[in-house]
Every structure is written in structure tokens, then in C-alpha cells.
C-alpha positions in Angstrom: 4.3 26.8 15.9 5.9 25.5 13.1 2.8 24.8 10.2 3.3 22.5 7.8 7.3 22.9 9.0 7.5 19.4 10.5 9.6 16.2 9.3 8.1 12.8 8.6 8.3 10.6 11.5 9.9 7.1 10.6 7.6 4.2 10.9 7.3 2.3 14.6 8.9 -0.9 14.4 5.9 -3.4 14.4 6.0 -6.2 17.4 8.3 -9.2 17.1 7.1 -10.9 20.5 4.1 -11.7 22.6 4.4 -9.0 24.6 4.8 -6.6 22.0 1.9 -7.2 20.5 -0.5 -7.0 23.8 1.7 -3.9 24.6 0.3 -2.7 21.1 -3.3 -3.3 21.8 -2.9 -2.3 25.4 -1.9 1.4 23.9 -4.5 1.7 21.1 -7.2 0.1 23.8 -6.8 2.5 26.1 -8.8 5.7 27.1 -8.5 8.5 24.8 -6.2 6.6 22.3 -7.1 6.9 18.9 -5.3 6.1 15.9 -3.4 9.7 15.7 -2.4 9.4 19.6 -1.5 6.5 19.3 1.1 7.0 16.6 2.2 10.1 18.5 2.9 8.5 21.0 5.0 5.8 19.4 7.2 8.7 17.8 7.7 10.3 21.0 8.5 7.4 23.3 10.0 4.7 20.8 8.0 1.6 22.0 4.1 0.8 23.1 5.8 -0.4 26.3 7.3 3.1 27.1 4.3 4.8 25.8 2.2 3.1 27.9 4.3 3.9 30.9 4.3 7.7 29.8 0.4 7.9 29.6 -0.5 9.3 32.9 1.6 12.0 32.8 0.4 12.7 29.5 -2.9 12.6 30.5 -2.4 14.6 33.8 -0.9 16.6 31.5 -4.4 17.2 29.5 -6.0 17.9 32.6 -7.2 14.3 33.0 -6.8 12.8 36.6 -6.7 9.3 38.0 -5.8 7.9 34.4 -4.9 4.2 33.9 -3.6 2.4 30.9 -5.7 -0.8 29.4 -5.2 -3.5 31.5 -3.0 -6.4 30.0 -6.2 -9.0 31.1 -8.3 -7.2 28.2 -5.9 -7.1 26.0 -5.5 -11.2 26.4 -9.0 -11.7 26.4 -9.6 -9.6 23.1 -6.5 -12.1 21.2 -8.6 -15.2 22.8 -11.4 -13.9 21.1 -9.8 -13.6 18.2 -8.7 -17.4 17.8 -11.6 -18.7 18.8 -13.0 -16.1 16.0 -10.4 -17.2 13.6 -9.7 -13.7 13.1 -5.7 -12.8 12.6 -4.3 -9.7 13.2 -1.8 -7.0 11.2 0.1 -5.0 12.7 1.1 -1.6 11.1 4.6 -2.1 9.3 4.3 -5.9 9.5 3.8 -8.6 7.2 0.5 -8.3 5.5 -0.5 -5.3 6.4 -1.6 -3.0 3.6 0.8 -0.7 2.1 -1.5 2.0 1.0 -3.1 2.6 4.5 0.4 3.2 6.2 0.2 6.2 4.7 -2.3 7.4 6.5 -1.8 9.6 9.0 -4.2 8.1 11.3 -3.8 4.3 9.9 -4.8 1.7 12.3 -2.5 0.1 14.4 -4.2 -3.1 14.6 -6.0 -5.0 12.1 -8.2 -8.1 13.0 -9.1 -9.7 9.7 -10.9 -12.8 8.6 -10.5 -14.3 4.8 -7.8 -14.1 2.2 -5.2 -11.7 3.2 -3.6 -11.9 -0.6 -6.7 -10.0 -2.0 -5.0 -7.0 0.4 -1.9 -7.3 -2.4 -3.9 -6.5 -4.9 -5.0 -2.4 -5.9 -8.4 -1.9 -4.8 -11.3 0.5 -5.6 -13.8 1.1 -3.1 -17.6 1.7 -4.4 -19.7 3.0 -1.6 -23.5 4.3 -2.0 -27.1 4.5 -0.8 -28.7 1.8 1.3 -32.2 2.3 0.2 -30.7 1.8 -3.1 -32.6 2.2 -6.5 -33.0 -0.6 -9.1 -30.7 1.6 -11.4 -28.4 1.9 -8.7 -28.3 -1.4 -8.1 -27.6 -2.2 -11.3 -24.6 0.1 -11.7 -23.0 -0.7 -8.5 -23.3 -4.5 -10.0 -21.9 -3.2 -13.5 -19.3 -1.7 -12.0 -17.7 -4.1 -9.6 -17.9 -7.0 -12.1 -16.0 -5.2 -14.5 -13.4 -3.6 -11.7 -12.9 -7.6 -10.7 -12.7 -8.8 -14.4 -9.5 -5.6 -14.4 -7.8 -7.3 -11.7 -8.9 -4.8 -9.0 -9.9 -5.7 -5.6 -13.5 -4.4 -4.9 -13.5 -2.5 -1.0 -17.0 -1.6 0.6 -18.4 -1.4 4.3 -20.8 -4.5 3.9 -23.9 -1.8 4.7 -27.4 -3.4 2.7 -27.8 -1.5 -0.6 -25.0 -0.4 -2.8 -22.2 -2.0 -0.6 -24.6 -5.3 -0.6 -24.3 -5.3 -4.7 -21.1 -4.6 -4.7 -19.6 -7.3 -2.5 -22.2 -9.8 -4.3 -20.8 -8.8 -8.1 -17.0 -9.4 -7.0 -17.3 -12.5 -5.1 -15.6 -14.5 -7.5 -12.7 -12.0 -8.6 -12.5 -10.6 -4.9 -14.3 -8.7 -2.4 -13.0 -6.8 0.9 -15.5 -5.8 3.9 -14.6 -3.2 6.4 -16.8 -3.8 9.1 -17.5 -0.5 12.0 -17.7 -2.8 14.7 -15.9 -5.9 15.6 -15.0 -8.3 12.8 -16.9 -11.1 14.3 -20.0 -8.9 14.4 -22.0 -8.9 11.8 -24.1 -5.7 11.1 -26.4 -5.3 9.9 -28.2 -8.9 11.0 -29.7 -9.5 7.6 -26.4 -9.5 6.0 -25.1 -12.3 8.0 -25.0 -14.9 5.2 -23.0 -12.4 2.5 -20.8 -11.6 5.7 -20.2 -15.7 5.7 -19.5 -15.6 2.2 -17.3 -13.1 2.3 -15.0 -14.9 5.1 -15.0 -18.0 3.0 -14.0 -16.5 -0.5 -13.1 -12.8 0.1 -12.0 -10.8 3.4 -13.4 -8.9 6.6 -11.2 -6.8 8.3 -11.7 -4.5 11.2 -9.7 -2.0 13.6 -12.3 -2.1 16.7 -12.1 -4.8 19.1 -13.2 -7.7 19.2 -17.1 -8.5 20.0 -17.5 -4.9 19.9 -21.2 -4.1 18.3 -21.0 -0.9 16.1 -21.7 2.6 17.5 -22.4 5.6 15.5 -19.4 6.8 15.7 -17.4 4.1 14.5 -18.9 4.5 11.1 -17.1 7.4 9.6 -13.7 5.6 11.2 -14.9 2.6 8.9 -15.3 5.0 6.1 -11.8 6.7 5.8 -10.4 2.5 6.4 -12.2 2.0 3.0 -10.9 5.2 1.1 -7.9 4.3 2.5 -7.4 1.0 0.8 -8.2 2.2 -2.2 -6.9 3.9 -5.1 -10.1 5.4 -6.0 -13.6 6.1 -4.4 -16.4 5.7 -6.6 -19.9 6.8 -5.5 -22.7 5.3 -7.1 -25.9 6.8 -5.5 -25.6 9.1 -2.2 -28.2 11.9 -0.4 -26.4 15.0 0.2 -25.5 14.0 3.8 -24.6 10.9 3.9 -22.0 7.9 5.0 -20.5 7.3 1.5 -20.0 11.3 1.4 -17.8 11.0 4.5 -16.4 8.3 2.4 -15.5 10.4 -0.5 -14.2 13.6 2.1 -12.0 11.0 3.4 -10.2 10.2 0.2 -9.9 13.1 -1.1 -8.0 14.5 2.1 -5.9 11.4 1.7 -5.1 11.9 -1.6 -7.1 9.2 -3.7 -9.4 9.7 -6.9 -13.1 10.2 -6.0 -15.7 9.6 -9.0 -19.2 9.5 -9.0 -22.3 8.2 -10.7 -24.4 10.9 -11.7 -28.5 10.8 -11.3 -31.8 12.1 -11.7 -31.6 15.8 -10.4 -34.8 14.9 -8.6 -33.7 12.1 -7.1 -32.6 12.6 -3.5 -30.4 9.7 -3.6 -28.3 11.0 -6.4 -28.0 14.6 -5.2 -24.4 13.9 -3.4 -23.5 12.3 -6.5 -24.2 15.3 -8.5 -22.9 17.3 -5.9 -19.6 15.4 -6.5 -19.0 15.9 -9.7 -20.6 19.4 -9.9 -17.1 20.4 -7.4 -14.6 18.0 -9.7 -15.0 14.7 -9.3 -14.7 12.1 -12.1 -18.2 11.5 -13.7 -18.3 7.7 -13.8 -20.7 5.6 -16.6 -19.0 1.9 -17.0 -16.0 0.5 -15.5 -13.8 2.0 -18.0 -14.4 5.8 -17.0 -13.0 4.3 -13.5 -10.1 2.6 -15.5 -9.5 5.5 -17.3 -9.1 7.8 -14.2 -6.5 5.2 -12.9 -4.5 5.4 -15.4 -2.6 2.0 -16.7 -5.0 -0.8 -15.0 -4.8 -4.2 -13.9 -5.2 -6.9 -16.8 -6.0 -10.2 -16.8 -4.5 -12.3 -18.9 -7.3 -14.7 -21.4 -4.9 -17.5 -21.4 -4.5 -18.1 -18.0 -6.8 -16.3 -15.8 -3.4 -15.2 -14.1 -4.1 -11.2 -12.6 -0.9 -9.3 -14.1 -1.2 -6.1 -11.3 -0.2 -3.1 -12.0 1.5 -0.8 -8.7 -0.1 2.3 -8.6 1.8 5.2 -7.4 0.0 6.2 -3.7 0.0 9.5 -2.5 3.4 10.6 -0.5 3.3 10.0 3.3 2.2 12.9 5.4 3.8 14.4 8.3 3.2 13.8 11.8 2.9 16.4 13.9 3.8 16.2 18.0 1.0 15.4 20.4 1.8 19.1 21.9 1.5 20.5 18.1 -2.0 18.9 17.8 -3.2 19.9 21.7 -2.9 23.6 20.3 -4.2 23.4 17.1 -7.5 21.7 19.1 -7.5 24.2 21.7 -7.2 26.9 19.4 -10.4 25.5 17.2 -12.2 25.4 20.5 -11.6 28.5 21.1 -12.7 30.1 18.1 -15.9 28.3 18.0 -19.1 28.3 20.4 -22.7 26.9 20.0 -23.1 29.7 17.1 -22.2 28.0 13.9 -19.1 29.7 12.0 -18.5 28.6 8.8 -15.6 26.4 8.0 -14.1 28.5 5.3 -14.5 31.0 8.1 -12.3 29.2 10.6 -9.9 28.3 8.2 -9.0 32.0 7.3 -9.3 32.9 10.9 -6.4 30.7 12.2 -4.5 31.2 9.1 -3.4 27.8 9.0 -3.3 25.3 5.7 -6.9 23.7 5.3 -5.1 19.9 4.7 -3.3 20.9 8.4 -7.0 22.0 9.8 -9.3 19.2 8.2 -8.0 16.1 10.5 -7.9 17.6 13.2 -11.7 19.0 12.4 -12.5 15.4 12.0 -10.7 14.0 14.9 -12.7 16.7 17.3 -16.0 15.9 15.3 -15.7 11.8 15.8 -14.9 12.6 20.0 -18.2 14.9 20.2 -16.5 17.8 21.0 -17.5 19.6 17.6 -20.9 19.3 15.4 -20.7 20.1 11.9 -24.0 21.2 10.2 -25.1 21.5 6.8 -24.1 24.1 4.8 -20.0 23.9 6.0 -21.1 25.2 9.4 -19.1 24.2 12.6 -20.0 24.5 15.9 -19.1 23.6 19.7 -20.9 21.3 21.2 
């Protein structure tokens, strides 16, 4: 096996027709077709149709029998939803989509959005934090999106109560973007119903699930690495040790963004994975302008006019894809080395001699299909 030895993969060509695009959703709807497969598979087969066609065998292939594809009825019924929703998609490559998030490795093949698409042409910054947010909290996240608007940036958050409440509130009026776990016509959670309204009207929601589909746990940590990768930066403004936003912050720096943090009271549990943030290198944040700073040449807007003069800031280079047969073994061979005994990741790592940025998807890609648990203290295990 070739590590780290593999060419980039060009881009699919995004769908032109009708039928394209339900072939699209068909693929990324169907069983055991995440984000990662489903570019795979595109690479390997040159089209959703022939993909789709080729996903039995594949699947037979896994040791998975009686396997069928999405059916192109649900795929219809999720677009009806979607006009009736007023929700538009993007489709990776195509117009609108966002250019930093093709890099990903594992960027979403379909977008269903709801608002302005031109604040997604803008650079963003994500601020992410604490739900049972303090009042000083509060206050900072409020600080800080304000000023980050007044630069010209986009503000990103995952429209949770708490910091990402504040945060979406504060940029209203220079822009806000919510990335929602669950369907982008469901609201979660209920009490932020009327700031979800808002944000349709005079910002954006935007959303890879399906729609209608009510959030599941596991859907959040896909939501999180969405919002790191809009961004150019990941600021933290209060977070517990284990937490959502800390996922958050994981996700960007494995994708290549800035993470900063907000420190805190070293008593405070809410501020202890802020300070362990920026005890292991990230940016330690106190106004807008330590975020501005760590970005380099901002965005300005001009007093004259109100005009936003954007700066492009340079995004991290696109990653490789490996083959779905590379990735198989690279699972199979973290199965194999773990069991119900946690192992430490470090452990693993040097145990399979293979490149930590090579091991950490796939770590996460097992972790979000239940396969592995990851306990505190950098401790894997099979579950």
C-alpha cells in the first residue's frame, strides 16, 4: 500500500440535468454512502449513474448481501420537499457552492440551503462554544462577531442555544451562516425557531442531511467539520474539555484552518477546553483583532460606502483521495489492532506506522458509524 503515495483525484463534474441531480442524491442517499464513499465512488466510476449501478457488487464485495441503491421515488420526494421548503440546493463543483469546502476530503455532495447564497462568497470565521454559556461568555462571543462582521467576514456557527445563539444574533446585520445537523427545514433546537426565521430572511441555513430529517447524535460532529470547513478560522469562545465545539476545533485543524481560543477561569469547567486549546498551540484570542491578526491581511469595509472590499485568503491545498480498496484496509487494519481494551491513539498510530493526517479521517469516519469509541484521555477502542 502506497501511503501518502496517491495522486489527487480531479473534481466530479457536477450535474447539468434532472437526472443527474436525483442520480446525485440517489448515490449520497443510499446505504452506507457517506461523504468519503461517495466521492470514491465518483473517481472510480466517472458518473453517479455508473456508481450507482456498481454498488452492489461493491457492497457484495464488503460482505454486504441483498444491497439496493436509493430508490429514485425518495430521491423526488426529498427535491419536492425542498420547493415546498424553499430550500435550493449546491452541488459540489457547481455554481454557488463554496470553494473552501471542496477541499475537503469528505465535502458534501449536496447542499440544501435556505437564505442569501452571496454571504457563502464572502471569507468566514466560525465561533463555536458552550451552550450553558456564561454572561462573560456571552459577551465575548457578542464582541467578537460584531467586530468579525464590521471586517467584512461572514460569521459561521451551528445555530446550538448559547455561544452559537450570540453569535448568529451579533452578525445579523453584517451576515450570519447556520449549519444545521439535521434537515434545513428543521429547526433544532425548538426554542430557537424564531432566530432560525431570522436567519432565513437576512442571513443563510444550509444543510447536507435530507430533507425533514430531525437531528441524531451523530449527525452533530458531521455538522461540526461543515462549519470548520467554511471557515478560515475556528475560534472557541467557551468549551468543557469534551465537547461539540472541541470536535469543531479537531476538525479544522485536520483540515488545515486556524483554531483560536478564548481563554477562562482555570476553575471554570466551561473554559477548560479553551485553555486546553491554547495550552497545545492555539491562537489565544481577546478582541476581534487577535482573530484579524492571526488571518493575516483582513477584509475592510470601506467608511464611505459601506461597500465590503474582501480579501481571498489562501485555503489549504486539496488533499488526496485515496481508492475505496485503499481505505477498506486501512479500516480493517484499525479493527484489527483494536478490541474492547482501550489503546491509546498515539499508540495505534506508531503501531501501523502510517502518517497520523492519513490515520485521523479514517479514525473519524469509523467513530461517526459506531464501529469505534473514543474515550477520554486519547483512548480508542472497538465497540
Amino acid at each position: 500500500m502506497a501511503d501518502g503515495q496517491l495522486s489527487n483525484t480531479p473534481h466530479p463534474t457536477p450535474p447539468r440535468t434532472e437526472e443527474d441531480r436525483l442520480d446525485w442524491l440517489r448515490l449520497i442517499r443510499s446505504r452506507r454512502v457517506g461523504a468519503v464513499t461517495f466521492h470514491r465512488l465518483m473517481a472510480e466510476h466517472g458518473s453517479a449513474r455508473a456508481a450507482l449501478a456498481a454498488l452492489p457488487s461493491v457492497a457484495r464485495a464488503a460482505g454486504v448481501t441483498d444491497y439496493s441503491a436509493c430508490p429514485v421515488e425518495v430521491a423526488r420526494d426529498e427535491v419536492a420537499k425542498a420547493r415546498v421548503a424553499g430550500a435550493q440546493a449546491l452541488f459540489y463543483g457547481g455554481p454557488g457552492y463554496p470553494a473552501l469546502l471542496m477541499e475537503l476530503p469528505d465535502a458534501p455532495p449536496v447542499l440544501w440551503v435556505q437564505g442569501n447564497l452571496s454571504l457563502l462568497e464572502r471569507p468566514m470565521v466560525a465561533l463555536v462554544g458552550a451552550r450553558n454559556a456564561s454572561s462573560l461568555g456571552v459577551r465575548m462571543a457578542r464582541r467578537l462577531a460584531e467586530g468579525l462582521g464590521q471586517a467584512g467576514f461572514t460569521v459561521v456557527s451551528g445555530l446550538a442555544r448559547g455561544i452559537d445563539s450570540e453569535a448568529h444574533m451579533a452578525a445579523m446585520a453584517t451576515g450570519t451562516v447556520a449549519v444545521q445537523a439535521g434537515g434545513v427545514d428543521v429547526v433544532y433546537p425548538e426554542e430557537n425557531a424564531g432566530l432560525a426565521e431570522e436567519i432565513r430572511r437576512s442571513g443563510l441555513r444550509l444543510s447536507e442531511q435530507p430533507m425533514g430529517l430531525a437531528p441524531q447524535t451523530r449527525h452533530f460532529p458531521l455538522r461540526n467539520r461543515i462549519i470548520a470547513g467554511l471557515a478560515h478560522a475556528v475560534v472557541v469562545v467557551e468549551a468543557a474539555a469534551r465537547s461539540g465545539s472541541l470536535i469543531t476545533a479537531r476538525a479544522a485543524l485536520d483540515q488545515g484552518r486556524e483554531v483560536l481560543a478564548v481563554p477562562g477561569h482555570p476553575f471554570d469547567a466551561r473554559a477548560s477546553g479553551c485553555n486546553l486549546l491554547i495550552r497545545d498551540g492555539a491562537t489565544l484570542v481577546r478582541s476581534p483583532a487577535d482573530v484579524l491578526e492571526a488571518l493575516g491581511q483582513p477584509a475592510a469595509v470601506a467608511a464611505d460606502t459601506g461597500e465590503v472590499r474582501e480579501t481571498v485568503l489562501p485555503g489549504p491545498p486539496p488533499a488526496a483521495t485515496p481508492s475505496l480498496g485503499d481505505v477498506t484496509q486501512i479500516h480493517n487494519l484499525i479493527l484489527d489492532r483494536l478490541g474492547p481494551s482501550p489503546l491509546a491513539e498515539d499508540q495505534l498510530i506508531r503501531d501501523l506506522a502510517l502518517p497520523a493526517a492519513r490515520l485521523a479521517p479514517e479514525l473519524l469516519a469509523l467513530e461517526l458509524e459506531g464501529r469505534i469509541r473514543r474515550q477520554p484521555g486519547g483512548l480508542l477502542s472497538r465497540t
